[in-house]
DRENTORRO-236733 format. One line per 4 residues: number of its first residue (from 1); their letters; for each residue x, y, z of N, C-alpha, C. Coordinates in steps of 0.02 Angstrom, whole numbers, plus 50000, padded with zeros to 5 digits. Atoms other than C-alpha are relative to their C-alpha. Example, Ala and Ser with C-alpha at 12.3 -4.5 7.8 and 13.67 -1.06 7.14 Angstrom:
<recs>
1) as) 50045 49941 50000 50615 49775 50390 50045 50060 50000; 49958 49941 49997 50684 49947 50357 49961 50055 50037
</recs>
This chain:
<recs>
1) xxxx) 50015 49985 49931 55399 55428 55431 49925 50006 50009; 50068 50000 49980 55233 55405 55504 49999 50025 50090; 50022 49934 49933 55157 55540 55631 49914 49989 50019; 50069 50044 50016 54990 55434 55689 49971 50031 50103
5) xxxx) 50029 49990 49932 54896 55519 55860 49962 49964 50014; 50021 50035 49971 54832 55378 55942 50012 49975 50049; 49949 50034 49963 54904 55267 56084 50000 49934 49968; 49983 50057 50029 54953 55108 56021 49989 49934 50045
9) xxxx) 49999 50051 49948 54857 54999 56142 49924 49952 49986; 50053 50026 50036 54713 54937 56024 50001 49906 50038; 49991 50076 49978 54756 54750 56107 49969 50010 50067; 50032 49977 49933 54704 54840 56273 50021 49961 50070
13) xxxx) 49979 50032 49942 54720 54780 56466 50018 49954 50010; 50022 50082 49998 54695 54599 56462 50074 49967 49975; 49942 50012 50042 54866 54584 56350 50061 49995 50023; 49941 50041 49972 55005 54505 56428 50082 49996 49980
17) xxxx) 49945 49978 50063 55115 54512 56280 50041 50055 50015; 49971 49945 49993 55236 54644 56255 49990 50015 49900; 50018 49990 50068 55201 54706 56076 50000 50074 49963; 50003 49933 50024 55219 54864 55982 49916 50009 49958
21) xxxx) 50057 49993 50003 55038 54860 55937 49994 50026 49922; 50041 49992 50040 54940 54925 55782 50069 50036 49952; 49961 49982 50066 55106 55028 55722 50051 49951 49966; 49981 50056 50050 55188 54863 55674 49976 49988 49940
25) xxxx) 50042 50021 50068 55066 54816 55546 50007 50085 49945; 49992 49953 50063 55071 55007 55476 50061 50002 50005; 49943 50019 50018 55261 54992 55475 50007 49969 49928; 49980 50052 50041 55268 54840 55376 49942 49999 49933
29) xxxx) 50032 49979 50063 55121 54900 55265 50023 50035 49961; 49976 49933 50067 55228 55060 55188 50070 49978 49993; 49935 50019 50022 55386 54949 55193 49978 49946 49956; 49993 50057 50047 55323 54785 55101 49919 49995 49961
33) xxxx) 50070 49998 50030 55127 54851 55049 49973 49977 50055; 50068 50057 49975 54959 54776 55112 49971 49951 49961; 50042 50072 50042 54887 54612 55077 49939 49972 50010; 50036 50028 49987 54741 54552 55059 50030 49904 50000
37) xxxx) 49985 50057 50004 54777 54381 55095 50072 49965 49976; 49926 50001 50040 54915 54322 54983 50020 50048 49961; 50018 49962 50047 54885 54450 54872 50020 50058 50012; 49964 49931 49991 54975 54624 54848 49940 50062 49995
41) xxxx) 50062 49972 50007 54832 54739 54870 50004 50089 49985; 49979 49942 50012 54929 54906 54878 50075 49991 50023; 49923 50008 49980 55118 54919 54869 50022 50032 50013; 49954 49969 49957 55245 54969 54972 50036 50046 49990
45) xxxx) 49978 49957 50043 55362 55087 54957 50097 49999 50018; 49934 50054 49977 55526 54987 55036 50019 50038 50054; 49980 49963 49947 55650 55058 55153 50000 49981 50066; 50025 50001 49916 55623 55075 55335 49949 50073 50038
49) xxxx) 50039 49955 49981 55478 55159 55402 50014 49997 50073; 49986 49983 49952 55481 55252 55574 49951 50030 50030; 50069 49993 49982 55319 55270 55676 50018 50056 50067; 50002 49951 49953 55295 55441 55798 49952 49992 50011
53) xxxx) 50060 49964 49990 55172 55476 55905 49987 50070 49989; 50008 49900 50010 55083 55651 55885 49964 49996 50057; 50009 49966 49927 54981 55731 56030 49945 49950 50020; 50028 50049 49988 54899 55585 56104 49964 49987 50086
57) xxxx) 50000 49992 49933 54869 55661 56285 49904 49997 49986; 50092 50001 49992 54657 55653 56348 49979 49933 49990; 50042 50082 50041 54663 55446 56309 49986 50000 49932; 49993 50008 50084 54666 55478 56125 50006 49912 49981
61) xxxx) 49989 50070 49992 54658 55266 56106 49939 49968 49964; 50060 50045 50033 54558 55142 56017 49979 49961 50055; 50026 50040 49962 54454 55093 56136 49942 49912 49984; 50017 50076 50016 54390 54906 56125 49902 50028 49980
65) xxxx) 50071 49987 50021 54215 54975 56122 49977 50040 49929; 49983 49980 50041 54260 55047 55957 50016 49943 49930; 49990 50035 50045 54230 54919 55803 50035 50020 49947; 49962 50002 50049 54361 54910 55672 49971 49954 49932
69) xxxx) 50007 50010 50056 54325 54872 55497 50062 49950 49955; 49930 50041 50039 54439 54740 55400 49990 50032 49927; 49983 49989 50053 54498 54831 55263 49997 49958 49919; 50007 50031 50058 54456 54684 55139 49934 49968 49982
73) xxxx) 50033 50055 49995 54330 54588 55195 49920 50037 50044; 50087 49972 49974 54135 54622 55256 50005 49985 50064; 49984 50038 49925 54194 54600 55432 50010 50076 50057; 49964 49929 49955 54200 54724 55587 50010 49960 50074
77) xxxx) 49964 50034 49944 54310 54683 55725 49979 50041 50063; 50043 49933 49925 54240 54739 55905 50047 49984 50061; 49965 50009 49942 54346 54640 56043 50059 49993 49985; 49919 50009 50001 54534 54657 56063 50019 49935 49971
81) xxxx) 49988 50057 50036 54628 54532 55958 50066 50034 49934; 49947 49969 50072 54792 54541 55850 49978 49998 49934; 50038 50012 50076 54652 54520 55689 49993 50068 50015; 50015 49948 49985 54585 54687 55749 50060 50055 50009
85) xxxx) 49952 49969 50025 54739 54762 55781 50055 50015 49923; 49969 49972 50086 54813 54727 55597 49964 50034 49972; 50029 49986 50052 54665 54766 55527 49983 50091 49999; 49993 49912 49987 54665 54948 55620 50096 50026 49956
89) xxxx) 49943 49979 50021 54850 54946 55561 50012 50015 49924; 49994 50029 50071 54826 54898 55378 49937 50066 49953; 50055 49956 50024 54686 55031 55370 50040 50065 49999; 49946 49954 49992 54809 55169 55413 50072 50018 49963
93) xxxx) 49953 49994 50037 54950 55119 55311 49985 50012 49934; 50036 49983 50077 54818 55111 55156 49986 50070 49990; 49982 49936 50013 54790 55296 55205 50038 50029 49996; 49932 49939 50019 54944 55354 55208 50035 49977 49922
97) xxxx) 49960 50018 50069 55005 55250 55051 49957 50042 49916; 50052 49962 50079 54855 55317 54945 50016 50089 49999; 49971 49918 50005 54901 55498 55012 50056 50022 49969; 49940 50001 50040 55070 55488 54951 49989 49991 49944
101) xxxx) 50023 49986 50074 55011 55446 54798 49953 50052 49962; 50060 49942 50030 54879 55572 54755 50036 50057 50004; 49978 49916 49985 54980 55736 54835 50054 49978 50053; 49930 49995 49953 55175 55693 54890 50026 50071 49956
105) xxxx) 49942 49927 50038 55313 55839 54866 50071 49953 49998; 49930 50006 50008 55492 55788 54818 50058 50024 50015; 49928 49963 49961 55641 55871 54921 50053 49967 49976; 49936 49999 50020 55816 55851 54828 50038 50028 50055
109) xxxx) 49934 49968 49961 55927 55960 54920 49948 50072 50031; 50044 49957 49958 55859 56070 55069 50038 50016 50061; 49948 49996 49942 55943 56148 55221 49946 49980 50070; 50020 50014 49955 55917 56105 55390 49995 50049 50061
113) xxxx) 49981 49948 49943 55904 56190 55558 49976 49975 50059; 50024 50041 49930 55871 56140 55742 50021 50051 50045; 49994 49959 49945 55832 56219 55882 49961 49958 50089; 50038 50030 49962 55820 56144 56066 50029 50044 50071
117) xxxx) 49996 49960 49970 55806 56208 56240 49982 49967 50074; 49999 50043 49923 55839 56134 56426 49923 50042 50019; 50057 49982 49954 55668 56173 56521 50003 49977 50071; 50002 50025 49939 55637 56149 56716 49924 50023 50020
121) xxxx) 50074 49984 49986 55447 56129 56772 49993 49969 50077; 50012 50029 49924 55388 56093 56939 49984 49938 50009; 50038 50063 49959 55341 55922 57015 49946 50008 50046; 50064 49978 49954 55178 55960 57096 49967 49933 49997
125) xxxx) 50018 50065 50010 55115 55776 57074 50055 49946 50065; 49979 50024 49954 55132 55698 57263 50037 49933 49991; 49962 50116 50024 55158 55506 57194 50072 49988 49957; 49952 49998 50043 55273 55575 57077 50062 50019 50050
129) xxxx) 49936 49957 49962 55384 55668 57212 50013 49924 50039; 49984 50039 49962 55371 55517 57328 50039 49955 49968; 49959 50056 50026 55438 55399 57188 50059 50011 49990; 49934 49946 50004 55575 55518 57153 50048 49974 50093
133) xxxx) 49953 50014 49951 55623 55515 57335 50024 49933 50027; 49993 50071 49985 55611 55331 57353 50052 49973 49958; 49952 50029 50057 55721 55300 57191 49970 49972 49952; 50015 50026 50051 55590 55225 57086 49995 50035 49928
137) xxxx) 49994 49971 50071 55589 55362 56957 50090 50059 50032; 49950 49999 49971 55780 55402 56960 50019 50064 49934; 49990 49958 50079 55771 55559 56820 50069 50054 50033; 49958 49959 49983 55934 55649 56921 49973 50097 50008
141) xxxx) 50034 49935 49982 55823 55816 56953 50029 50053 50042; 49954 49927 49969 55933 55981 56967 49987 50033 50083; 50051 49988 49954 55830 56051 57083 49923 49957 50055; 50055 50038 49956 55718 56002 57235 49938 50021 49992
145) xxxx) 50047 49970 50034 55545 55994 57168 49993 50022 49944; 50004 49986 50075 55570 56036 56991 50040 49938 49957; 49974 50061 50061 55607 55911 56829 50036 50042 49974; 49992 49972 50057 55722 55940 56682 49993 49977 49957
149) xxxx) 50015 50029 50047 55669 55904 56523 50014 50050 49934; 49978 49963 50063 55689 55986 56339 49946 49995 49956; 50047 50011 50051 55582 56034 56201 50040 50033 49929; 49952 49993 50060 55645 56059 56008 49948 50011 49960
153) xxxx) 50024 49983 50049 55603 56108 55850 50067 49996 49933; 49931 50031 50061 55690 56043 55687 49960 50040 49940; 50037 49981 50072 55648 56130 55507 50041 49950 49958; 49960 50039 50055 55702 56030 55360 49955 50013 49922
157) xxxx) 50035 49970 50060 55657 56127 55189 49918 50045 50043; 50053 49982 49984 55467 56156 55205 49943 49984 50040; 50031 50050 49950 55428 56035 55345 50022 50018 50080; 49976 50004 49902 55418 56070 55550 49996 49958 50041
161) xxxx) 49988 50058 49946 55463 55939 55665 50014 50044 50083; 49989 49969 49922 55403 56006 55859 50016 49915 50065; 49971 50033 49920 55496 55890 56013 49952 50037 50041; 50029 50002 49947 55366 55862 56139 50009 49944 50056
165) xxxx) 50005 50057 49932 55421 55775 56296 49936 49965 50043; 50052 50013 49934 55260 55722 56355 49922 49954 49955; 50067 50000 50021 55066 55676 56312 49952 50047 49994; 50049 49923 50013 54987 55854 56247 49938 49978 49984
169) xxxx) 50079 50002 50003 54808 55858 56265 49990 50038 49912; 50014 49952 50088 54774 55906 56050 49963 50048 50015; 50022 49941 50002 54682 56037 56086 50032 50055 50018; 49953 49937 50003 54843 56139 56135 50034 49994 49943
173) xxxx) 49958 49999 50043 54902 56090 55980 49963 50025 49954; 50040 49976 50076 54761 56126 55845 49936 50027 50041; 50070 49904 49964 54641 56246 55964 49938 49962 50027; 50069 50011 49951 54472 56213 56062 50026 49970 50056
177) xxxx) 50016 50021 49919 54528 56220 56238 49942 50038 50024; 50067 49949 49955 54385 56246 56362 50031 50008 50048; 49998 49974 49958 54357 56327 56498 49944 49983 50051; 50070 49995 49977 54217 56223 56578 49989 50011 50080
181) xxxx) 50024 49997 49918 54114 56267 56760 50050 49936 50024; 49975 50050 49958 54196 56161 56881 50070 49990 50000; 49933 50008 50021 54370 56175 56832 50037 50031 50062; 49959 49975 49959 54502 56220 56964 50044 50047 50012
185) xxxx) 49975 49923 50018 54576 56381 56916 49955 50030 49959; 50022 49950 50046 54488 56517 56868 50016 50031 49950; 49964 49944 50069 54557 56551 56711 50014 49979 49937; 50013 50024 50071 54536 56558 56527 50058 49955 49978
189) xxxx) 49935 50033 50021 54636 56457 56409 50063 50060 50001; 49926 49978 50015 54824 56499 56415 50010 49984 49930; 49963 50048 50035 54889 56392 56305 49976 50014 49926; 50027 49972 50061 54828 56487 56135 50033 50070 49987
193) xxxx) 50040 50040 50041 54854 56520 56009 50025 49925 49996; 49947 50075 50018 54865 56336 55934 50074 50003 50006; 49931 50009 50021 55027 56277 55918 50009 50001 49919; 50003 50021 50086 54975 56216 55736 50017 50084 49960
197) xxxx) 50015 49933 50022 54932 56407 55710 50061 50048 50007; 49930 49951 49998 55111 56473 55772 50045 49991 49958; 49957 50035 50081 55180 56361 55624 50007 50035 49940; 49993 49972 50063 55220 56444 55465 50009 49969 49959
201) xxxx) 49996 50049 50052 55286 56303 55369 49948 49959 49963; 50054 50027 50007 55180 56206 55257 49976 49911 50018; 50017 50064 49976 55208 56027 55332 50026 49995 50072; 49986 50007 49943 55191 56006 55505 50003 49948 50057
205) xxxx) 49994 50059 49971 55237 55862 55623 49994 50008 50082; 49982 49993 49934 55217 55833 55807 50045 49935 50037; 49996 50054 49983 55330 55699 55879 50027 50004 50087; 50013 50001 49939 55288 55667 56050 50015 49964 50019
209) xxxx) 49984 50017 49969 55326 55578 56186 50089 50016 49978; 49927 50003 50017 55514 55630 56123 50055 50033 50040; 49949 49976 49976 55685 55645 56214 49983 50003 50071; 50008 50002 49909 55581 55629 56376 49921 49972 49996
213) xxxx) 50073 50002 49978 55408 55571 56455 49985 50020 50069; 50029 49961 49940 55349 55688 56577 49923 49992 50037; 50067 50012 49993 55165 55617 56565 49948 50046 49965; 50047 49943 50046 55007 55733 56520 50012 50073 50021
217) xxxx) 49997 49942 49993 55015 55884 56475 49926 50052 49994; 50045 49965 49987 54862 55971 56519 49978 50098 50005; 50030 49921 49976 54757 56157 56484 50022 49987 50080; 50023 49976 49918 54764 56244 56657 49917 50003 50011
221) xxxx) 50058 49968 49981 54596 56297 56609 49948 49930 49976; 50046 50063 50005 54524 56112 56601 50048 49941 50058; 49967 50032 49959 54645 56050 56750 49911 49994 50039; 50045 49996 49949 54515 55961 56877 50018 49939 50060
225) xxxx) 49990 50064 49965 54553 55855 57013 49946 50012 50076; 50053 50001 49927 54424 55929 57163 49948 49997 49967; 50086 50019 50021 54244 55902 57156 49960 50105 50009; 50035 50040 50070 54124 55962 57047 50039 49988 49951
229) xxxx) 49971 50022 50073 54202 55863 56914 49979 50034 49945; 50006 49985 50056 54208 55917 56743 49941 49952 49971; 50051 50007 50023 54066 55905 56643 49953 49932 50010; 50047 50025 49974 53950 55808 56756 50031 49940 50033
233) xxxx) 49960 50048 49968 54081 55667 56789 49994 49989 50082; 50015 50021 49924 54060 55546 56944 50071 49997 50025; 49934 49994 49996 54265 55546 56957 50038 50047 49998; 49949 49945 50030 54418 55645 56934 50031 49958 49953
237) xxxx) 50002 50006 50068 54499 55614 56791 50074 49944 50006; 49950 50021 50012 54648 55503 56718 50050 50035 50002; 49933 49964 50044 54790 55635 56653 50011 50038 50060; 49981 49964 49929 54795 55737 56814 50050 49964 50030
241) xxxx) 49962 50018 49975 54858 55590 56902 50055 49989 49995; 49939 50001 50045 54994 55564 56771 50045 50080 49960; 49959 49957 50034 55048 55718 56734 50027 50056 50083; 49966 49970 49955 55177 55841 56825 49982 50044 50067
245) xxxx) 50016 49934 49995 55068 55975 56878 49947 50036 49965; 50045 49953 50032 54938 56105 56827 50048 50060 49981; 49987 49938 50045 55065 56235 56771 50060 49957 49930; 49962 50012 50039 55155 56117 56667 49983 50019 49914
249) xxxx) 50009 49973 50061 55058 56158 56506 50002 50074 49979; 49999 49914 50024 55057 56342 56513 50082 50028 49997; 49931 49993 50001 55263 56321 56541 50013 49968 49935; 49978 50015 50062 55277 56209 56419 49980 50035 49917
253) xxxx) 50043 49957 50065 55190 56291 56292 50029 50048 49980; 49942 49951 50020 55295 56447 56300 50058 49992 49976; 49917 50017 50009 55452 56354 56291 49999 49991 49912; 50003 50010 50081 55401 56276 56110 49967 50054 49963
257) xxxx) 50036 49946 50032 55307 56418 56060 50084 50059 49969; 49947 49985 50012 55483 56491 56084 50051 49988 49944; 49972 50031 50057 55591 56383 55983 49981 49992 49939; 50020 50017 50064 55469 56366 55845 50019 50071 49989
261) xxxx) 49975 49912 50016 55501 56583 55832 50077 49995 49977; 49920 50000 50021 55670 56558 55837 50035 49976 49927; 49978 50020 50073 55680 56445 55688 49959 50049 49934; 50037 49971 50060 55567 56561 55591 50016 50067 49988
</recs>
């Protein structure tokens, strides 16, 4: 299983295709190795690998203005291109294959446990309500004005697997939310401590976008959509427009903060 926070859109706008992007190539790197060329360069480890996202909310993305490195060759890739995308893929699967080798653990026999939990958050996102009432987003919504969605938590031995329906901004997951001037509520971070930090176990997973996509999940205390923009910005921002709401992260956050207690 591979748990890789990025978005998987390294091919970028222009791309026409339909393509599972950069986690193909690390797929098929920890199922059949990487090659340089013809050549077995690091081997596989068979099976079927299974690619998650982790908290990938804020544009987390390889942006094209972002040169990639070919893992073999004296070469760095700068404009979108399925060369550039393997070669981001092939770089990723070499880290995780060399990690496994240096410092894996071995689980025989281990118990399991799961814990999940209906949630209902508001729809405060006008485009979102209108599509709703039009029929284009057809999610059957209990309530007028509120979503339902679910968040989970799985243990398995000494490993935590957290269900996140959405695109979490990482910094509610492993800490440094701000609080900068210009922000639209007066008020510190919620959303702390980490999530990482409410974990006890010693291997921890986030797999996101799972069992639902609700969009971004955003601090309250870095929500901005009126002017003065956040930190000097001539715009408002991407993730606002896509996500539910400004109280959806300080709800959601409790909910899994919840379930991860429960299993512990």
């Amino acid at each position: 299983m591979i748990n890789w926070a990025n978005h998987p859109e390294s091919l970028w706008s222009k791309n026409l295709l339909i393509s599972s992007d950069f986690p193909h190539y690390i797929r098929e790197g920890i199922e059949k190795g990487v090659y340089n060329g013809n050549e077995l360069a690091y081997e596989g480890l068979g099976g079927i690998a299974v690619y998650f996202s982790g908290p990938i909310g804020g544009l987390m993305a390889p942006h094209p203005s972002l040169p990639i490195p070919d893992p073999f060759l004296d070469t760095l890739y700068s404009e979108p291109s399925f060369t550039k995308t393997k070669a981001l893929g092939d770089q990723i699967a070499i880290l995780s294959l060399s990690a496994l080798k240096k410092n894996s653990e071995e689980i025989d026999k281990t118990n399991i446990y799961l814990r999940a939990k209906t949630i209902y958050l508001p729809l405060d996102n006008t485009v979102f309500r209108i599509a709703s009432g039009i029929g284009l987003l057809k999610r059957g919504s209990p309530e007028l004005f509120n979503t339902r969605s679910e968040v989970a938590a799985l243990q398995i031995g000494p490993a935590m697997f957290v269900s996140i329906p959405g695109e979490i901004y990482p910094e509610i997951v492993y800490g440094g939310i701000e609080a900068p001037e210009g922000r639209d509520f007066k008020v510190y971070p919620i959303e702390v401590p980490p999530i990482q930090d409410v974990i006890t176990t010693k291997y921890k997973f986030y797999i996101c976008l799972s069992n639902d996509e609700i969009g971004y999940i955003i601090p309250k205390s870095e929500w901005d959509v009126e002017k003065p923009y956040l930190y000097n910005s001539k715009s408002d921002f991407y993730g606002e427009g896509n996500s539910l709401g400004p109280e959806t992260a300080p709800l959601l956050y409790k909910d899994i903060v919840e379930v991860i207690r429960d299993l512990e």
